[in-house]
N, C-alpha and C positions, 0 to 999 in steps of 0.2 A: 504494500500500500504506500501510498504517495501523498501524505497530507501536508499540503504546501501551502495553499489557500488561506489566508487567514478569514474567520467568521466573528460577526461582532453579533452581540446577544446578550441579554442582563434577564432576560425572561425567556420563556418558551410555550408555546400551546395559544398562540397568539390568534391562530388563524390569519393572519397579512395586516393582522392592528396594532402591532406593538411598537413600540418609541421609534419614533424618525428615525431614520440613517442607519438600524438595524436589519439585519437578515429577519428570515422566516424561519426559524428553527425550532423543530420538535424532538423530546429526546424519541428514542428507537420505542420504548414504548407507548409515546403517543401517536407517535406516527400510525406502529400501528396498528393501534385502536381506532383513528380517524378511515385508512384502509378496509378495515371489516367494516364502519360503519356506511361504509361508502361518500367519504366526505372527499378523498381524492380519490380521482381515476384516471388512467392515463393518460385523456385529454388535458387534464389541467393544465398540465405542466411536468417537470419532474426534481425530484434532487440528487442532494449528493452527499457519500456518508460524513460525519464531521468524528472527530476524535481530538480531544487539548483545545479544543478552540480553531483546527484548521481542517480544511474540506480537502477531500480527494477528487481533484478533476478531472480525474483520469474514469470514474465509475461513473454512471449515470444510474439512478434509481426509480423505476418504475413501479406506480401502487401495483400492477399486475406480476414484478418481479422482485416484492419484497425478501425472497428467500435468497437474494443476491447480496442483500445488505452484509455487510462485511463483520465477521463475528468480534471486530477489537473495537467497531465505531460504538459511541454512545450515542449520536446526537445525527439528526439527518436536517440537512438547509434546505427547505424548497423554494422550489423557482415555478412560479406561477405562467400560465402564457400570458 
């Protein structure tokens, strides 16, 4: 894994409302619970897993491919369309 990306975050489970100038970031277990309940779907958008505070841009995360997410991330950034 390749967490280069730095992510900025003081909260999580925002849904795209949390403080100006931060990411969208859910830890792995909110994500996904948002996933089962059908809050994201592929269309959305997607992300990317985070671990220490930096994203791996090398992975792309799909609600439909959550069994990809990476077993060391805690924290998944998404990216809305």
């Amino acid at each position: 894994m390749s967490y280069t990306r730095p992510v900025k975050f003081s909260v999580t489970n925002q849904y795209g409302c949390g403080p100006d100038g931060e990411d969208d970031v859910y830890t792995v277990e909110e994500f996904l619970a948002h996933v089962q309940g059908g809050s994201f779907i592929d269309y959305d958008g997607h992300g990317r897993p985070v671990k220490d505070g930096m994203a791996d841009e090398n992975i792309v995360i799909k609600p439909s491919r959550v069994h990809e997410i990476p077993k060391d991330a805690t924290h998944v950034v998404w990216f809305n369309r």
